[in-house]
LUMVO-92573 format. One line per field, with one value per atom (N, C-alpha, C, CB): residue in one letter; x, y, z. Coordinates in nm, 4 decimals, always signed. Atoms other than C-alpha are relative to their C-alpha. Glycine has a CB too. Example, Ala and Ser with C-alpha at 12.3 -4.5 7.8 and 13.67 -1.06 7.14 Angstrom:
LUMVO-92573
aa: [a  a  a  a  s  s  s  s]
x: [+0.0890  +1.2300  +0.0900  -0.0992  -0.0820  +1.3670  -0.0770  +0.0414]
y: [-0.1190  -0.4500  +0.1200  +0.0027  -0.1190  -0.1060  +0.1090  +0.0462]
z: [+0.0000  +0.7800  +0.0000  +0.1246  -0.0060  +0.7140  +0.0730  -0.1415]
//
This chain:
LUMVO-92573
aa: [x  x  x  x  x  x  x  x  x  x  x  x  x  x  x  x  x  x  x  x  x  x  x  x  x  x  x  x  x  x  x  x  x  x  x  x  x  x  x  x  x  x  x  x  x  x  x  x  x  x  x  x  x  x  x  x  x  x  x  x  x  x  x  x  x  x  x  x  x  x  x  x  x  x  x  x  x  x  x  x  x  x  x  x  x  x  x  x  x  x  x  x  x  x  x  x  x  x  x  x  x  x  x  x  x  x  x  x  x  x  x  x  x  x  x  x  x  x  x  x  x  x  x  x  x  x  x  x  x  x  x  x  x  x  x  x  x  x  x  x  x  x  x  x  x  x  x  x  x  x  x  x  x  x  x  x  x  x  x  x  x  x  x  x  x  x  x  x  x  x  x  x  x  x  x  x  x  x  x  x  x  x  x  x  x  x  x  x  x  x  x  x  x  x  x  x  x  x  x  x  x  x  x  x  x  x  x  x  x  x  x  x  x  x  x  x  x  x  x  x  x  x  x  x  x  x  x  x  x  x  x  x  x  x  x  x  x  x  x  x  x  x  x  x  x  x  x  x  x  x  x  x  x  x  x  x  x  x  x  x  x  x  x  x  x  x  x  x  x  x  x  x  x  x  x  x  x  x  x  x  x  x  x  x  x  x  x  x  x  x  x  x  x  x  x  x  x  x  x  x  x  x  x  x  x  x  x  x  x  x  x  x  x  x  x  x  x  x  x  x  x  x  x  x  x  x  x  x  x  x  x  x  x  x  x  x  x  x  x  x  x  x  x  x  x  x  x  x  x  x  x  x  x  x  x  x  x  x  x  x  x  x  x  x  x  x  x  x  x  x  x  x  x  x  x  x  x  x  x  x  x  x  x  x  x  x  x  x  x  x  x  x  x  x  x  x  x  x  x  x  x  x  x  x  x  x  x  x  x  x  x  x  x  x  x  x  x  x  x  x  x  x  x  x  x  x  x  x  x  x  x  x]
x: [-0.0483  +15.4484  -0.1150  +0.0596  +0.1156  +15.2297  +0.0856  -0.0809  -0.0679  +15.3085  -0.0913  +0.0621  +0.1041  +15.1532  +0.0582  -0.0241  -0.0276  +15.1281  -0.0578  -0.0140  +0.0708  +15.0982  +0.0170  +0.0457  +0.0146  +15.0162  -0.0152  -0.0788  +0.0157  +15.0272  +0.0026  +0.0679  -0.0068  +14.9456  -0.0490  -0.1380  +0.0033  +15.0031  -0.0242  +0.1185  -0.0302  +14.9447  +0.0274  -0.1196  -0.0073  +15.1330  -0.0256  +0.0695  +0.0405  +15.0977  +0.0952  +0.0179  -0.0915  +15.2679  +0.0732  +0.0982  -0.1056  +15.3940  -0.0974  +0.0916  +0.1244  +15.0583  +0.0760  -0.0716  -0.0021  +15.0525  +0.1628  -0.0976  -0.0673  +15.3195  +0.0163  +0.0128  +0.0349  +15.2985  +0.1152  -0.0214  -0.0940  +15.4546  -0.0043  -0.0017  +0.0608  +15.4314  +0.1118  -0.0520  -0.0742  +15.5775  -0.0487  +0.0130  +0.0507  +15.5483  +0.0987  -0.0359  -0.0888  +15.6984  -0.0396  +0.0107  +0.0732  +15.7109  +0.0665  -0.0016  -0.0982  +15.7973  -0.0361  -0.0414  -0.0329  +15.8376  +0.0314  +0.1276  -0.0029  +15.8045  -0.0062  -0.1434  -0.0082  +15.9175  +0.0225  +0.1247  +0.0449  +15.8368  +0.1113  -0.1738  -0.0694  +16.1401  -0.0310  +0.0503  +0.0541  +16.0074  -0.0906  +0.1451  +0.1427  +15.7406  +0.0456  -0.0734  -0.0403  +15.9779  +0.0649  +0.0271  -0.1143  +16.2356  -0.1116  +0.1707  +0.1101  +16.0496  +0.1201  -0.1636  -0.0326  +16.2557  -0.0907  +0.0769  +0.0397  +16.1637  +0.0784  -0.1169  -0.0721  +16.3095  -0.1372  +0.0731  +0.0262  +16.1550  +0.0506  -0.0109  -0.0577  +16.2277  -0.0839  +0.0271  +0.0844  +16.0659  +0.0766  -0.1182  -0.0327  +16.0959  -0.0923  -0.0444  +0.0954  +15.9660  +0.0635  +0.0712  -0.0531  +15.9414  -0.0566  -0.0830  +0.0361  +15.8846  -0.0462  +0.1055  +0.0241  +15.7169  +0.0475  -0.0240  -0.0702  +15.7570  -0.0777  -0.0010  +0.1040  +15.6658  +0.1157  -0.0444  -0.0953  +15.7686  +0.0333  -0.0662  -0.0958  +16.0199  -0.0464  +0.1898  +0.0415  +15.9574  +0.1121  +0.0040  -0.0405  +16.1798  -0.0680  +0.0964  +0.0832  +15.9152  +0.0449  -0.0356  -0.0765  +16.1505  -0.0780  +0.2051  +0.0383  +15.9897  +0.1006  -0.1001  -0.1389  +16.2318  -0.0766  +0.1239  +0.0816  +16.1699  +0.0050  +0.1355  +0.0364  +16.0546  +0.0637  -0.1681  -0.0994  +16.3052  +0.0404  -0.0577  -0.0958  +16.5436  -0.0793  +0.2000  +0.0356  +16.4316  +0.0423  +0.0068  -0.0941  +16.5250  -0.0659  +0.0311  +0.0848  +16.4935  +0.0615  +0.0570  -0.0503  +16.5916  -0.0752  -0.0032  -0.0386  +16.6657  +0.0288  +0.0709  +0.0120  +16.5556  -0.0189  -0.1343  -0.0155  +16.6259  -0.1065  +0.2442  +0.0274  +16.4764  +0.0033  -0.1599  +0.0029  +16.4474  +0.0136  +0.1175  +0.0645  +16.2640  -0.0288  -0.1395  -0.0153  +16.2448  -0.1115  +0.1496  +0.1088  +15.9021  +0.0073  -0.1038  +0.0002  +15.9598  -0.1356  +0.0349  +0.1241  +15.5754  -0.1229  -0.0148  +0.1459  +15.2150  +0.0393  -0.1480  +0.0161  +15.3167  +0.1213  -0.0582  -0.1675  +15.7060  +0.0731  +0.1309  -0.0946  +15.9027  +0.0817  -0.0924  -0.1200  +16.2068  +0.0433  +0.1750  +0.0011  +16.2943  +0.1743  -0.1422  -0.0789  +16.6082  -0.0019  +0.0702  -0.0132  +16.6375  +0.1460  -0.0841  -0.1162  +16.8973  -0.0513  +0.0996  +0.0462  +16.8293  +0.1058  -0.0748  -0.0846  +16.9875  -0.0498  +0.1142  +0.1051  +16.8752  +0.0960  -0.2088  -0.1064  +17.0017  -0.0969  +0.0989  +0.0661  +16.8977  +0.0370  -0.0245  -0.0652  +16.9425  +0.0577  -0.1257  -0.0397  +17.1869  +0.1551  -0.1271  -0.1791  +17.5806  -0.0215  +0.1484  -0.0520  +17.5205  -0.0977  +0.0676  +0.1050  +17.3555  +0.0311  +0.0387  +0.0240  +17.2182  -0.0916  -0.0417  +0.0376  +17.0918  -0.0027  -0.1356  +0.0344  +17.1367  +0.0233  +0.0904  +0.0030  +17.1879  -0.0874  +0.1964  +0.0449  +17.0318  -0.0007  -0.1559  +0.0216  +17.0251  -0.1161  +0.1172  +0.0742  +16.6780  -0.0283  -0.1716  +0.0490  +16.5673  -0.1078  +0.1122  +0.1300  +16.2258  +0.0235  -0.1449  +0.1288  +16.0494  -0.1077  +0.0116  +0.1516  +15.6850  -0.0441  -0.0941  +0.0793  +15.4948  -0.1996  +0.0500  +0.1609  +15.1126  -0.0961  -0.0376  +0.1460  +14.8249  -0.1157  -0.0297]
y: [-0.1184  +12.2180  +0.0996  -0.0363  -0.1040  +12.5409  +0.1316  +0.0396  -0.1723  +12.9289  +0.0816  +0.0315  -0.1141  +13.2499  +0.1187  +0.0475  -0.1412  +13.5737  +0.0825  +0.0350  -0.1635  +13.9319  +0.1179  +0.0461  -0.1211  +14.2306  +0.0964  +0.0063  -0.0715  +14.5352  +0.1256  -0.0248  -0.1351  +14.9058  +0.1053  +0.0059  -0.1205  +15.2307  +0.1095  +0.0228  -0.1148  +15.5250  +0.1154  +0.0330  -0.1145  +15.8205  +0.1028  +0.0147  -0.1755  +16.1859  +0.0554  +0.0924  -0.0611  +16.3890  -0.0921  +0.0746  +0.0977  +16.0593  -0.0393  -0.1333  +0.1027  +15.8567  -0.1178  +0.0352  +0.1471  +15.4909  -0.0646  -0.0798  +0.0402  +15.2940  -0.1241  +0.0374  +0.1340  +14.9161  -0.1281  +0.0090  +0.1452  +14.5781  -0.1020  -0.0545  +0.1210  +14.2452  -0.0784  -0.0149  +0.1375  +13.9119  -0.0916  -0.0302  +0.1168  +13.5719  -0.1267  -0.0315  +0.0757  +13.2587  -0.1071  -0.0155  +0.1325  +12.8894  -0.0942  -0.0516  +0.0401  +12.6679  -0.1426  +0.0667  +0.1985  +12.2486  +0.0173  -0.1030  +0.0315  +12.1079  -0.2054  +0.0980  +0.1311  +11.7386  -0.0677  -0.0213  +0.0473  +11.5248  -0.1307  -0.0297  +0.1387  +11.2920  -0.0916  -0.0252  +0.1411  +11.0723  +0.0697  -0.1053  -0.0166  +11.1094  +0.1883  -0.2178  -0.0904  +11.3780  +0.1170  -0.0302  -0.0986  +11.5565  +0.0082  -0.0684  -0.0780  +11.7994  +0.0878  +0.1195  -0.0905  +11.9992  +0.0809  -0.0712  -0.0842  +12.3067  +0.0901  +0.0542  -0.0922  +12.5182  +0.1041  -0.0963  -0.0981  +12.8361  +0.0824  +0.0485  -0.1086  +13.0826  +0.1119  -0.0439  -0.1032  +13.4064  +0.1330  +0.0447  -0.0866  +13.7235  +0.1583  -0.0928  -0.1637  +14.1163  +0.0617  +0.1304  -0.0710  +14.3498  +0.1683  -0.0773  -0.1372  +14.7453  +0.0498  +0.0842  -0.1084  +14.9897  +0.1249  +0.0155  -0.1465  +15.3355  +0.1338  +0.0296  -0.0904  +15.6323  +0.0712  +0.0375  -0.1046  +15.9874  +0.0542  +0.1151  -0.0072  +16.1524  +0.1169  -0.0068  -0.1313  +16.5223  +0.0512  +0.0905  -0.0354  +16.5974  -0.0133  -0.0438  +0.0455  +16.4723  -0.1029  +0.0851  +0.1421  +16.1505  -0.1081  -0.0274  +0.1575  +15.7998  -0.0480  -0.1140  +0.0563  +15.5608  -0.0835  +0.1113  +0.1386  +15.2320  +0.0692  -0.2116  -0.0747  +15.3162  -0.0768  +0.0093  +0.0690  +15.0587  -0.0879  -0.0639  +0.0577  +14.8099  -0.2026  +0.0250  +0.1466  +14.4350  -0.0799  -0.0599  +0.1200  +14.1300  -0.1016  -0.0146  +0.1353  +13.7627  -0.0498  -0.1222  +0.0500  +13.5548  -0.1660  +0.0975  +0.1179  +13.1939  -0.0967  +0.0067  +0.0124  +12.9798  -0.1076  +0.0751  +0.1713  +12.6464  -0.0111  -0.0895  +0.0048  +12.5066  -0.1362  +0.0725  +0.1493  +12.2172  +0.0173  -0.0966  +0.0027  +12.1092  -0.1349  +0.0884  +0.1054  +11.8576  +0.0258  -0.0433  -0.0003  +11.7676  -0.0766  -0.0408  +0.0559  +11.6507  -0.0852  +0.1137  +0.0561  +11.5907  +0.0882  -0.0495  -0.0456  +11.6820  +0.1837  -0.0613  -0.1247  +12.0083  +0.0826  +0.0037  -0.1040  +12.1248  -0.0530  -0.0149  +0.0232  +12.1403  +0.1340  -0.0411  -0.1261  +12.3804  -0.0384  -0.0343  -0.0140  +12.5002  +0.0679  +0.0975  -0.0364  +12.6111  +0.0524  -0.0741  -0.0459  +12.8536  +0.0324  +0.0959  -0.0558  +12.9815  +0.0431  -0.0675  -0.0710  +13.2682  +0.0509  +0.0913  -0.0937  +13.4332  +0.0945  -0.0920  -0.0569  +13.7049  +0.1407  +0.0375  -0.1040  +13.9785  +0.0951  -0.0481  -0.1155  +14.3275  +0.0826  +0.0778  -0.0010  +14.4509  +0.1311  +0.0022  -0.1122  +14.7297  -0.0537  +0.0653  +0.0328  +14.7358  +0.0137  +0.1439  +0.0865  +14.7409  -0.0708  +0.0650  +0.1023  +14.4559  +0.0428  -0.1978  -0.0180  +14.4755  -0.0946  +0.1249  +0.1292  +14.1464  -0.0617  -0.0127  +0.1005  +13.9155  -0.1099  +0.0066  +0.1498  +13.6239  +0.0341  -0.0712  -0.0290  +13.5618  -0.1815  +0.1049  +0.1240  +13.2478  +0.0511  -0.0524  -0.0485  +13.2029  -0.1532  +0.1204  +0.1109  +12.9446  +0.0384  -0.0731  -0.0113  +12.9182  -0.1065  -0.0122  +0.0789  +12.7055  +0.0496  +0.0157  -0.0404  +12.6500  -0.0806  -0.0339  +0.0715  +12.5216  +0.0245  +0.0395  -0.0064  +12.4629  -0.0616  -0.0369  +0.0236  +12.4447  -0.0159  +0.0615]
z: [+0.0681  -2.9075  -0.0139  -0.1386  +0.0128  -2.8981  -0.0671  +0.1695  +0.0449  -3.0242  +0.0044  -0.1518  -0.0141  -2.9931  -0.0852  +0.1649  +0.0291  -3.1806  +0.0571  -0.1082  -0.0613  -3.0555  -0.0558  +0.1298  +0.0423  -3.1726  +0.0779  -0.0688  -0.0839  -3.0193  -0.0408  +0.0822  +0.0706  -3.1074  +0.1587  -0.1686  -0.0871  -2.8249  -0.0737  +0.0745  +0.1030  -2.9042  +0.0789  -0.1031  -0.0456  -2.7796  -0.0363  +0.0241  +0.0020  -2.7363  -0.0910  +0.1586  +0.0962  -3.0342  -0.0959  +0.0724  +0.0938  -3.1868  -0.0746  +0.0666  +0.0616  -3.2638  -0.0035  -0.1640  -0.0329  -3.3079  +0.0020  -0.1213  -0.0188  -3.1881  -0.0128  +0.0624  +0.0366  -3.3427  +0.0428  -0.1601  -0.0242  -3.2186  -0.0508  +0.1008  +0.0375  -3.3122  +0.0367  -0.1477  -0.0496  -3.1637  -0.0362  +0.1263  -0.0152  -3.1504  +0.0847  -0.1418  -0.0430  -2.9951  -0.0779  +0.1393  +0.0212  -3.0466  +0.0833  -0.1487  -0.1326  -2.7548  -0.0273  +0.1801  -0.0089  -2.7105  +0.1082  -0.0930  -0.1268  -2.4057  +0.0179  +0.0670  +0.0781  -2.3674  +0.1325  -0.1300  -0.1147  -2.0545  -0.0032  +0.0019  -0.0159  -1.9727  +0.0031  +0.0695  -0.0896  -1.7148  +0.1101  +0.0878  -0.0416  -1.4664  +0.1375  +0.1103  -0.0107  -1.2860  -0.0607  +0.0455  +0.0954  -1.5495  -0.0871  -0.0768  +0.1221  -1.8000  -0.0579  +0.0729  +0.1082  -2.0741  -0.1142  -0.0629  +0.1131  -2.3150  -0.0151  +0.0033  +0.0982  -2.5765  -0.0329  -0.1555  +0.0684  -2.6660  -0.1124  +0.0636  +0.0866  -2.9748  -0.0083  -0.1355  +0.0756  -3.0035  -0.0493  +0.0952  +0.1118  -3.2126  +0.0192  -0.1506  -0.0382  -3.1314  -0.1529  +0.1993  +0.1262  -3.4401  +0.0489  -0.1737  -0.0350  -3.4078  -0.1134  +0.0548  +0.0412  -3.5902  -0.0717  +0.0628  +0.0253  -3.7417  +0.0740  -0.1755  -0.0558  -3.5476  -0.1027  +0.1913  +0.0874  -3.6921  +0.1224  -0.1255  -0.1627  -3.4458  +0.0150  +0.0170  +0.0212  -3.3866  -0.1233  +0.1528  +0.0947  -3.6555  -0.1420  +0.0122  +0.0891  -3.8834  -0.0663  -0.0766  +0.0875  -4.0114  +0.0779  +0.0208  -0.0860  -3.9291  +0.0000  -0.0542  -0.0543  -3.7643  +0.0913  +0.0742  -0.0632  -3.5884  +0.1968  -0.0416  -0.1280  -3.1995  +0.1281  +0.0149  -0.1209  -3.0643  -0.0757  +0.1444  +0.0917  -3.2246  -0.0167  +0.0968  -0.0217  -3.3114  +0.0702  -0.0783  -0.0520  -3.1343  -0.0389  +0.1525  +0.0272  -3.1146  +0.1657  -0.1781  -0.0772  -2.8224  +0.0077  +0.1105  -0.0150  -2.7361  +0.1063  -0.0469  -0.2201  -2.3861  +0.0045  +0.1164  +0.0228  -2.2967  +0.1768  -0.0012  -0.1784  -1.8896  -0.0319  +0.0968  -0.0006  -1.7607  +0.1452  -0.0897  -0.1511  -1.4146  +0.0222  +0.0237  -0.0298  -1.1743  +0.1240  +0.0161  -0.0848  -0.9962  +0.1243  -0.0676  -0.1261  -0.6578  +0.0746  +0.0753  -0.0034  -0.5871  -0.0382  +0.1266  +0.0416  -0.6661  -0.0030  +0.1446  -0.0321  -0.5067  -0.0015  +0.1150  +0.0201  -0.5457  -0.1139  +0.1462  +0.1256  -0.8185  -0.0276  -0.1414  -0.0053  -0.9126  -0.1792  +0.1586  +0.1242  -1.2610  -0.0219  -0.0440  +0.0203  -1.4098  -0.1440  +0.0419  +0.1052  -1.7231  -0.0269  -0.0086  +0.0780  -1.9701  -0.0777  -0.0480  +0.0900  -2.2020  -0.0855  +0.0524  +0.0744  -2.4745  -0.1471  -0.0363  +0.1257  -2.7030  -0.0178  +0.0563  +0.0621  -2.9237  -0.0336  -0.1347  +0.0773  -3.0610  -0.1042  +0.0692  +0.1717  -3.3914  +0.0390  -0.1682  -0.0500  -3.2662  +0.0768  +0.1006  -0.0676  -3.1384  +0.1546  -0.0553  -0.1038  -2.7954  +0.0554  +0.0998  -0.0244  -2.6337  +0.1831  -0.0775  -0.1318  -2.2878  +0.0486  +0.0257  -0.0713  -2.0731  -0.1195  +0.0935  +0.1303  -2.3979  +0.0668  -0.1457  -0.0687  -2.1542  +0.1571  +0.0310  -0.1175  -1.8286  +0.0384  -0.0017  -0.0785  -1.5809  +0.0599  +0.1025  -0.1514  -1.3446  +0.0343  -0.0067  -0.0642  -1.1177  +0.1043  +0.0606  -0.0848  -0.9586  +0.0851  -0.0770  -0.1188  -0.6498  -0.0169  +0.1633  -0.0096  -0.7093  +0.1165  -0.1391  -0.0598  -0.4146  -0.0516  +0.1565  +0.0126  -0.5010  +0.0713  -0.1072  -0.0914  -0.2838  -0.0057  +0.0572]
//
């Protein structure tokens, strides 16, 4: 089990600072000497810039999202992964709140 936080501060032109902050926390759980599973959770937060109207207001909407995988090591050097995501934003309409991916890694 590991996690990370991030911080993050831009700063645009006519707006000034633009502040982020995330974090995750992921589990990763080793079947058998091939099958590997992990769950992720993480969490983005926004800021206040002031708009040109002079009102502050957040500089993009919160989310969280929610990611399962699970991979199967063939040998030393191939293995293929399979995800599932799902994540929301604090706002009525949602846009990619799910996603399927699947990798091939070969390593050399």
């Amino acid at each position: 089990m590991w996690s990370e936080v991030i911080g993050s501060r831009f700063d645009v032109p006519t707006v000034g600072h633009a502040d982020t902050l995330s974090y995750y926390i992921e589990a990763k759980y080793k079947i058998d000497a091939s099958w590997s599973a992990a769950l992720r959770w993480n969490q983005q937060f926004f800021g206040e810039v002031t708009n040109p109207a002079g009102k502050d207001e957040r500089w993009d909407h919160d989310m969280w999202k929610a990611e399962a995988g699970l991979a199967y090591r063939f040998s030393r050097h191939w293995q293929v992964k399979a995800q599932y995501s799902y994540g929301r934003q604090n706002r009525d309409l949602q846009q990619g709140e799910q996603m399927f991916a699947g990798q091939v890694t070969l390593k050399f």
